[in-house]
C-alpha positions as CSV (number, residue, x, y, z in Angstrom):
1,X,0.0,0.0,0.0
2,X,1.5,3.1,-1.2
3,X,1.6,6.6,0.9
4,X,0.0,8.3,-1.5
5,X,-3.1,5.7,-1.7
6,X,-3.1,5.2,2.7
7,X,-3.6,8.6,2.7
8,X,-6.7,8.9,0.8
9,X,-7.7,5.8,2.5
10,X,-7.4,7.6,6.0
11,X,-9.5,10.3,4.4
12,X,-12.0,8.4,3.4
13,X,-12.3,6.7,6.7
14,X,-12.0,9.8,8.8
15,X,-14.5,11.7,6.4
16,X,-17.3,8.3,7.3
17,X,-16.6,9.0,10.9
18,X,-17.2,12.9,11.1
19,X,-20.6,12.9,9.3
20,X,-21.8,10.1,11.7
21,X,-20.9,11.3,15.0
22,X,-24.1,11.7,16.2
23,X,-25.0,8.0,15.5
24,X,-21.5,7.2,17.7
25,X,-22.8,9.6,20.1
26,X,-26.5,7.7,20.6
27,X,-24.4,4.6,21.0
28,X,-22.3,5.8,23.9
29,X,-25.7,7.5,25.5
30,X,-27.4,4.1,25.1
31,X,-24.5,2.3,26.9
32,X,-23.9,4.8,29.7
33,X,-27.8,4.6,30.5
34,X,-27.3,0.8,31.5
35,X,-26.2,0.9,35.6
36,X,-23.5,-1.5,35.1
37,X,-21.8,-1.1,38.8
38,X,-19.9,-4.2,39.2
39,X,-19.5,-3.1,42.5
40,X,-22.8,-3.8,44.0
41,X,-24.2,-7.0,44.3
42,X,-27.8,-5.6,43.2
43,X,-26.7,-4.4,39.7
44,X,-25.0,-7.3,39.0
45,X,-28.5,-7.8,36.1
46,X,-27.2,-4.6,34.8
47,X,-23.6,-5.6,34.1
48,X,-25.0,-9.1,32.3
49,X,-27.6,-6.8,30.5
50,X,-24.3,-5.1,29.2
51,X,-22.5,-7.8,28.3
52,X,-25.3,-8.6,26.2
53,X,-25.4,-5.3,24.8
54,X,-21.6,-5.3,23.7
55,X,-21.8,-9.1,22.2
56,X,-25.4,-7.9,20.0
57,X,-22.7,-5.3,18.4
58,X,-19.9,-7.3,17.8
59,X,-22.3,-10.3,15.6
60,X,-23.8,-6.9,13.9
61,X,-20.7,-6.3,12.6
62,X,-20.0,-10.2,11.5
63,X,-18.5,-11.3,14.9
64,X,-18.5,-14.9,16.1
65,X,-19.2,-13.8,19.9
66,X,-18.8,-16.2,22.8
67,X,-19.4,-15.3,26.1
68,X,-17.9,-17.6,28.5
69,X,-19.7,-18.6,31.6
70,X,-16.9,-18.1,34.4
71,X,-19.5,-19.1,37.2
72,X,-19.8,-17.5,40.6
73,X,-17.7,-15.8,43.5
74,X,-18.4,-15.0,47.2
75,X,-18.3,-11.9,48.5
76,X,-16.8,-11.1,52.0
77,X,-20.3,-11.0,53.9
78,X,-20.8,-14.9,52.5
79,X,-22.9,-14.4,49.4
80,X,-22.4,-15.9,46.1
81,X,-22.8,-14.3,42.6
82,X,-23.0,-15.1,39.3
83,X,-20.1,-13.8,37.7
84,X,-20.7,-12.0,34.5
85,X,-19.3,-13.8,31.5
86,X,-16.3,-12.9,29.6
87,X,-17.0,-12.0,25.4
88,X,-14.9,-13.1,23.4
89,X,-15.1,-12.0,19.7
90,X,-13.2,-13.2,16.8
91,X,-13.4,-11.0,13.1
92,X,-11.4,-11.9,10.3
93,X,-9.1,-15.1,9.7
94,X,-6.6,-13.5,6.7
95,X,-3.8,-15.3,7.5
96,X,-1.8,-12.6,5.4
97,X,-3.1,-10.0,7.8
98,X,-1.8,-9.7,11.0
99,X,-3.9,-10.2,14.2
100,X,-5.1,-7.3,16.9
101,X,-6.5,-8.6,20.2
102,X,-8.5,-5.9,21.8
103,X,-9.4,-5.9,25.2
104,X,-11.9,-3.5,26.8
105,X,-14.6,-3.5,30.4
106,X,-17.9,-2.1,30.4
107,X,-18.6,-2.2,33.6
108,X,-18.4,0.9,35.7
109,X,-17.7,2.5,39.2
110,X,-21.0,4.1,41.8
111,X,-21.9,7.0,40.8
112,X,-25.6,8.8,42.1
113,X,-26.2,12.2,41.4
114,X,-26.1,13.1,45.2
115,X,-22.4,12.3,45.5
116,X,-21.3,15.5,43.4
117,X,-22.8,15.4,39.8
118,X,-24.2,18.5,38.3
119,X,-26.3,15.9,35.7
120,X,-27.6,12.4,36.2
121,X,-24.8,10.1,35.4
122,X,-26.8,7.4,33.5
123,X,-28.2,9.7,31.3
124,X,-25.2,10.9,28.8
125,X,-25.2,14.9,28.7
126,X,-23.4,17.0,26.3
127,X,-21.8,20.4,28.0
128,X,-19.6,22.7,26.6
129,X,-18.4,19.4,23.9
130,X,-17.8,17.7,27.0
131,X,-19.9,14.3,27.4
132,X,-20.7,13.6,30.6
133,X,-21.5,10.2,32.4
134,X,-20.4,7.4,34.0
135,X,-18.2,5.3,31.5
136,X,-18.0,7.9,29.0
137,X,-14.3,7.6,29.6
138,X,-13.8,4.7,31.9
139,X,-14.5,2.4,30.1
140,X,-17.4,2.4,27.7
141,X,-16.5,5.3,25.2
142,X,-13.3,4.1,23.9
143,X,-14.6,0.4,23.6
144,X,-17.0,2.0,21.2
145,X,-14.5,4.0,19.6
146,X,-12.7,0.7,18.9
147,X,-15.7,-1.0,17.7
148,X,-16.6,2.4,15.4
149,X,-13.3,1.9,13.5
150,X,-14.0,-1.3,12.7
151,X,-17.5,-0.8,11.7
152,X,-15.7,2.0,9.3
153,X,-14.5,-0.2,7.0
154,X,-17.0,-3.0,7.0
155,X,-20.0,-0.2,6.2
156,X,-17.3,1.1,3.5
157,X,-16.8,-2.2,2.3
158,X,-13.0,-1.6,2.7
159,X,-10.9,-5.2,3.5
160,X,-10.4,-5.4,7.0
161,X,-6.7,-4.3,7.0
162,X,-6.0,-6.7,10.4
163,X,-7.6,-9.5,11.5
164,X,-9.3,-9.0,15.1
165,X,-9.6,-10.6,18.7
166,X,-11.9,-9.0,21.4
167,X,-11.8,-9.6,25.0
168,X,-14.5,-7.9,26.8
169,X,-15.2,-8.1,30.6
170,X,-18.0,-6.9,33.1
171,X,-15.9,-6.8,36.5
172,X,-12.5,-5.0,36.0
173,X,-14.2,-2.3,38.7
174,X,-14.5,-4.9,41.2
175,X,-11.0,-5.6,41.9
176,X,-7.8,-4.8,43.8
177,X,-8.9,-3.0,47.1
178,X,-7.7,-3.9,50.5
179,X,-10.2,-4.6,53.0
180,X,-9.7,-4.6,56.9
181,X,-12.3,-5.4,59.4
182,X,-12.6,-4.9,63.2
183,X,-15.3,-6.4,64.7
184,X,-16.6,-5.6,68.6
185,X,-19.9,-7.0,69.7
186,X,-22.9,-8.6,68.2
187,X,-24.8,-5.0,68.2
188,X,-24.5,-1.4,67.9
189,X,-24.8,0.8,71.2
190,X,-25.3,4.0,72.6
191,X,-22.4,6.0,72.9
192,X,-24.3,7.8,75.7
193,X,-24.6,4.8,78.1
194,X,-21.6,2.8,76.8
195,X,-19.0,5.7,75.3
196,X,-16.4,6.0,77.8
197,X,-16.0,2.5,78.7
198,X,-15.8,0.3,76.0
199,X,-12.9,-0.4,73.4
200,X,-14.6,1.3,70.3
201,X,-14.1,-0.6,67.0
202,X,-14.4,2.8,65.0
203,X,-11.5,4.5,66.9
204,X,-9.3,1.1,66.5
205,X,-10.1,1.2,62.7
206,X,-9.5,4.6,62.9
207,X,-5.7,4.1,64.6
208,X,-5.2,1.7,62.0
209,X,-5.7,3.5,59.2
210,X,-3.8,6.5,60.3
211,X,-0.7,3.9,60.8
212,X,-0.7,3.0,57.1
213,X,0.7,6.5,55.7
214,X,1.8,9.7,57.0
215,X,0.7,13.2,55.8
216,X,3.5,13.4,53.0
217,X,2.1,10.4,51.5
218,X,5.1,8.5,52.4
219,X,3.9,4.5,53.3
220,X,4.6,3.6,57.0
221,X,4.3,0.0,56.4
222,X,8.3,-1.0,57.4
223,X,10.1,-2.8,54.1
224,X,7.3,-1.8,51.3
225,X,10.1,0.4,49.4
226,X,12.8,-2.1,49.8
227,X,12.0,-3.9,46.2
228,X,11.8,-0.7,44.3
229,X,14.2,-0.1,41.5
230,X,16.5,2.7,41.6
231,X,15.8,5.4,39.6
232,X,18.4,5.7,36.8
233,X,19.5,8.9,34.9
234,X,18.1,7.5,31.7
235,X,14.4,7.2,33.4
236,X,14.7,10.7,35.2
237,X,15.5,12.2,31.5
238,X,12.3,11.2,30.6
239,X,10.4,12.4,32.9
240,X,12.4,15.8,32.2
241,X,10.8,15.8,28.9
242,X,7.2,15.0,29.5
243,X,5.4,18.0,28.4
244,X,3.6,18.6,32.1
245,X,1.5,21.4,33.3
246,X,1.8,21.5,37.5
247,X,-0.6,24.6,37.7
248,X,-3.4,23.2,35.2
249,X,-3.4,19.3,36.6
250,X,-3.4,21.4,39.7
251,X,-6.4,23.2,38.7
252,X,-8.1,20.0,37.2
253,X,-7.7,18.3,40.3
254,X,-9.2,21.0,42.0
255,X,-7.0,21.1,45.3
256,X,-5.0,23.8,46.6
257,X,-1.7,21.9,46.9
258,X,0.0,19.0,45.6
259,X,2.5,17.1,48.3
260,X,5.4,17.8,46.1
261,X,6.8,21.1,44.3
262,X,8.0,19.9,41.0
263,X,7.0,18.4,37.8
264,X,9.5,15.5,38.0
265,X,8.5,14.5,41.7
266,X,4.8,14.5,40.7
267,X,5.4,12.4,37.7
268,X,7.6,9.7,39.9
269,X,4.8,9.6,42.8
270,X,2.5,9.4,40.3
271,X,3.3,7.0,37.8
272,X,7.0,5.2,39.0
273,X,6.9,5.2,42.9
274,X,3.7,3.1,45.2
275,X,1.2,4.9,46.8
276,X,-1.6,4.3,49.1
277,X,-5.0,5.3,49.4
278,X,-7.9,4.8,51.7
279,X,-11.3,4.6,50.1
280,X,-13.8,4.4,53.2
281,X,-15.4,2.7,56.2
282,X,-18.3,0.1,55.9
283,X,-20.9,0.4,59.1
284,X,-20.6,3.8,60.3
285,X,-23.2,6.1,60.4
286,X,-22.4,8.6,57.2
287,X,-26.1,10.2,56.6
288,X,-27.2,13.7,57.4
289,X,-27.7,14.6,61.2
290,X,-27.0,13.2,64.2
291,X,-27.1,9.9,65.3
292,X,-25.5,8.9,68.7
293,X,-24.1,5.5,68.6
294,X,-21.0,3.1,68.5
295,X,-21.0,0.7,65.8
296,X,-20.2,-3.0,66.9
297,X,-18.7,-3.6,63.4
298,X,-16.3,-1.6,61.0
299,X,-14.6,-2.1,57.6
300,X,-12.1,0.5,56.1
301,X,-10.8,-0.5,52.4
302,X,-7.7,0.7,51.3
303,X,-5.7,-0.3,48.5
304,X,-1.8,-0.3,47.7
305,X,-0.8,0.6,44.0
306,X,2.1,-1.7,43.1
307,X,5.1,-1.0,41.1
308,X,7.7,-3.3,38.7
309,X,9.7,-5.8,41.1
310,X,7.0,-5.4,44.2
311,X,6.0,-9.2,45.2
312,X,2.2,-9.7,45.8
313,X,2.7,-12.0,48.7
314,X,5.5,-9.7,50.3
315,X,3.4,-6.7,50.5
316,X,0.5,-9.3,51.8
317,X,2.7,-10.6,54.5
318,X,4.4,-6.9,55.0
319,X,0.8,-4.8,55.6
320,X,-0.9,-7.9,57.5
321,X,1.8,-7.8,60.0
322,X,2.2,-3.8,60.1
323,X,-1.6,-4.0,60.9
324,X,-1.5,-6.8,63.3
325,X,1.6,-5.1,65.2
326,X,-0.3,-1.6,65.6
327,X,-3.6,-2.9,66.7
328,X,-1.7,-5.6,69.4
329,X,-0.3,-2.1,70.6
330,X,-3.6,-1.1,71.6
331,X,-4.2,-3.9,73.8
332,X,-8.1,-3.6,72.6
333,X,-10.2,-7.3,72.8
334,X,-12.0,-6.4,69.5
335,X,-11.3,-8.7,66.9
336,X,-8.9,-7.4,63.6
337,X,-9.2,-9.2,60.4
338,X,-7.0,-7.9,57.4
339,X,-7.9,-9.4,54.0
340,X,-7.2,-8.9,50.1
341,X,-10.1,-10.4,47.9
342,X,-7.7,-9.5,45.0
343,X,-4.5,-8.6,44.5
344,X,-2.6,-7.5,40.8
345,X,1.0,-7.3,39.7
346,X,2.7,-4.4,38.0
347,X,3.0,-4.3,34.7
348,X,5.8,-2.8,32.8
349,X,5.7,-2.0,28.7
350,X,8.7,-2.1,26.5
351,X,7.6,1.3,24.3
352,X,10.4,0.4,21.9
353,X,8.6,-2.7,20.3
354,X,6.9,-2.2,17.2
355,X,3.4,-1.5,18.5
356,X,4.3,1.1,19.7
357,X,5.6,2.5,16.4
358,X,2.5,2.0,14.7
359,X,0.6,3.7,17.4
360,X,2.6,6.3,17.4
361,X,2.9,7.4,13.6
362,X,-1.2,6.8,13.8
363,X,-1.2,9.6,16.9
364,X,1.1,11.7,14.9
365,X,-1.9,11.1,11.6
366,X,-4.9,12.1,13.0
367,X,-3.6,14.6,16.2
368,X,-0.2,16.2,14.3
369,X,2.3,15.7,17.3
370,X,3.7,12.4,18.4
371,X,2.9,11.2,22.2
372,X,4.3,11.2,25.6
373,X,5.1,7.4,26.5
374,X,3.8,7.5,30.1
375,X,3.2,5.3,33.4
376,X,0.0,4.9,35.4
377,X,-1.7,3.2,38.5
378,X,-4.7,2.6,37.2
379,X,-5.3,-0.9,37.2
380,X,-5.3,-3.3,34.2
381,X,-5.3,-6.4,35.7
382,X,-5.3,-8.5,32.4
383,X,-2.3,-6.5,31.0
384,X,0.2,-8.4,32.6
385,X,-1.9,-11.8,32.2
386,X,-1.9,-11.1,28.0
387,X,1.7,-10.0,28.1
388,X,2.5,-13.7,29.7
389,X,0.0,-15.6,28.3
390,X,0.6,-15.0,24.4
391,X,4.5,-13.5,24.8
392,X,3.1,-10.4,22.6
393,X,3.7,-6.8,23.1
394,X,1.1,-5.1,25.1
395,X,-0.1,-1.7,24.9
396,X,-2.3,0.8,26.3
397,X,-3.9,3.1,23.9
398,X,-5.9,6.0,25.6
399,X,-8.0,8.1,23.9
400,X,-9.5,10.2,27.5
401,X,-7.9,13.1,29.1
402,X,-6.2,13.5,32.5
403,X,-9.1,15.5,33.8
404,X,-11.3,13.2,32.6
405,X,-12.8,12.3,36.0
406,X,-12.9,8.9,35.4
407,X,-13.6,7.0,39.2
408,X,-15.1,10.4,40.5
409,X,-17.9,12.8,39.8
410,X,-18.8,14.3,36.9
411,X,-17.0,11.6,34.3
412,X,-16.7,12.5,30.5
413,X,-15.0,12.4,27.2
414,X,-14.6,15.6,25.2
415,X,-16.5,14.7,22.3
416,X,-13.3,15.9,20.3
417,X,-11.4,12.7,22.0
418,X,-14.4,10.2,21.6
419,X,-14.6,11.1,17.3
420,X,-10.9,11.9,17.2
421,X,-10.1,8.5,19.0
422,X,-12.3,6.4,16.5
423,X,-10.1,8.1,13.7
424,X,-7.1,7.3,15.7
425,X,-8.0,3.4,16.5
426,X,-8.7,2.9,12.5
427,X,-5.2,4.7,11.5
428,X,-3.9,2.2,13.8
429,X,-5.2,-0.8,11.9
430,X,-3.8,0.6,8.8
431,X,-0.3,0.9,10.7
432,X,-0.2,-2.5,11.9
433,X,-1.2,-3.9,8.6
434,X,1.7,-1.7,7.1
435,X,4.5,-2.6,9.6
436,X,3.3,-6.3,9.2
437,X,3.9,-5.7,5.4
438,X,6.8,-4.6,6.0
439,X,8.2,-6.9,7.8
440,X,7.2,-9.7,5.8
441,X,8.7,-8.1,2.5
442,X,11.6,-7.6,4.6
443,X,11.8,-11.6,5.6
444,X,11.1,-12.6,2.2
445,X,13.8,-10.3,0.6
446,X,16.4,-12.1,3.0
447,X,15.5,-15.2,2.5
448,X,15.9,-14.8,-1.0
449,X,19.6,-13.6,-1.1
């Protein structure tokens, strides 16, 4: 395929995905109105109602769609669920074309309009170009973006210029958080007859919690940093070069301060060092007004975001007895139980393979500057487990924005991101299938000499 001919392909493809943006747009509103919280047991009907949704799209566009039964799982009060099943989607057997395995969740994270939104977040809103709602970015949007490019070329009758895998999952939400429990009596009491004089479960979760990390962010658990690689010139150069606005991620944050000064320490404690976060407490009274009592049972749920060479069982063993050692201190006769229903390993990238080439001469196509090769803690768990399981390059291919808001109120995707992105996935295609080209003209040349 010549340069000359690619590029009237790519504007023949982009020009099909600007004149139907509004139908991409009624997709992503009839998604996000589907309450797929993986998180709580009662919406579990929603995710599989999702699931469903995403398979009927795939076999529209000539899919053989399988979704997997993978059975149930108990949840730490004792009940069992039906797990949602996994889709997997096959398009496209060319065995001159090369093969793309896409993997993608639709299921999402609470959200109710009381906790901060300015719109209902099932209901997709356009503000501003901004669209707003839960999944618009995280993780709904650019799993239609994906499935937009390809539908590109089959309603332009173009040949598919890869061949293509889909993985796509219901529970990626439901993963990964820490969960400690400390347990007093069999009821709740009044703080006015029995405050004073009983070891309170809440204050003991409360001393716990406070041991984990101090007010620089630092983690207090004793030996968590001792497996993290040394940062080497050649890494902190890198992080030099990241274009990086402190004062606007400040802004988009929308907090006064961050806990360090410069854009290289940011960057390092946000995307190269662990951190640690608490996320709540389970069974104390958190609704408006007043209501004297001592609960007899409390939860708080933290989690620990892992780097490359950290050890899953280490950090187990390490934050277990860090817990266990600070609540003995106490000398209280409530009960402590530390658990982790899940638990994921870092993942690392090698941005020099040739996925990453094509990805980025497609970036440098449709958005005219080439991009920033970044680190994250948000969690993938299947990256690692595709990287291992098939030996291939992995890659993460974002299409949201840093302020995106994915996780907290008021989610969205520009709708410049969500069209662009489409375009972005379908150059893509057309730069694998070029690189594979390539590559075999390349073998065939050698083998001939």
């Amino acid at each position: 395929m010549s340069s000359s001919s690619s590029s009237a392909l790519e504007m023949e493809i982009f020009q099909y995905i600007d004149a139907h943006q509004s139908d991409f747009i009624k997709d992503l509103k009839e998604w996000v109105a589907v309450e797929s919280d993986s998180i709580q047991p009662h919406l579990r009907k929603e995710v599989m109602q999702m699931m469903t949704l995403a398979a009927d799209r795939l076999a529209t566009l000539g899919a053989t769609v399988n979704l997997v039964n993978l059975g149930s799982h108990q949840l730490p009060d004792g009940q069992v669920l039906p797990l949602p099943p996994v889709l997997l989607g096959e398009l496209g057997k060319d065995p001159q074309n090369p093969t793309v395995c896409f993997y993608g969740h639709v299921d999402v994270q609470p959200a109710k309009k009381e906790d901060g939104w300015d719109t209902d977040p099932y209901t997709l809103t356009e503000i501003d170009g901004n669209l707003y709602g839960r999944g618009a970015t995280d993780n709904k949007g650019p799993v239609l973006a994906w499935i937009n490019a390809v539908e590109t070329f089959s309603v332009l009758k173009l040949a598919m210029p890869v061949n293509f895998k889909f993985v796509i999952e219901g529970m990626e939400e439901a993963g990964s958080l820490g969960l400690e429990k400390v347990e007093c009596g069999s009821k709740d009491l009044h703080s006015g007859t029995f405050g004073g004089i009983i070891h309170e479960p809440l204050l003991d979760l409360i001393a716990l919690l406070d041991s984990l990390v101090d007010s620089t962010g630092h983690i207090q658990i004793p030996g968590i940093y001792d497996s993290v690689a040394a940062l080497t010139e050649e890494e902190r150069k890198l992080y030099e070069s990241i274009e990086f606005d402190l004062e606007e991620h400040r802004n988009n944050c929308g907090v006064k301060k961050f806990l360090y000064g410069t854009k290289e320490e940011i960057l390092l404690h946000l995307w190269r060092y662990p951190s640690l976060s608490i996320h709540g407490i389970e069974g104390a009274f958190h609704e408006p007004g007043i209501k004297t009592v001592i609960p007899a049972k409390v939860i708080g749920k933290f989690s620990i975001r892992q780097v490359p060479n950290m050890d899953l069982s280490v950090v187990k063993k390490q934050v277990v007895e860090h817990l266990e050692g600070v609540f003995s201190k106490r000398n209280s006769p409530n009960k402590l139980k530390v658990s982790m229903p899940l638990g994921v390993k870092p993942w690392l990238a090698d941005f020099n393979d040739l996925l990453y080439k094509a990805a980025r001469r497609a970036i440098k196509t449709v958005f005219g500057e080439g991009p920033d090769f970044i680190r994250d803690g948000s969690t993938i768990p299947v990256a690692r487990m595709f990287q291992t399981v098939t030996q291939k390059s992995v890659m993460m291919l974002p299409i949201g924005a840093a302020d995106a808001g994915e996780h907290s109120q008021k989610e969205k995707i520009s709708r410049h991101n969500y069209i662009e992105g489409t375009k972005l996935f379908a150059a893509f295609f057309l730069e694998i299938s070029k690189l594979h080209q390539n590559l075999h003209e390349t073998s065939h040349t050698e083998t001939i000499n």
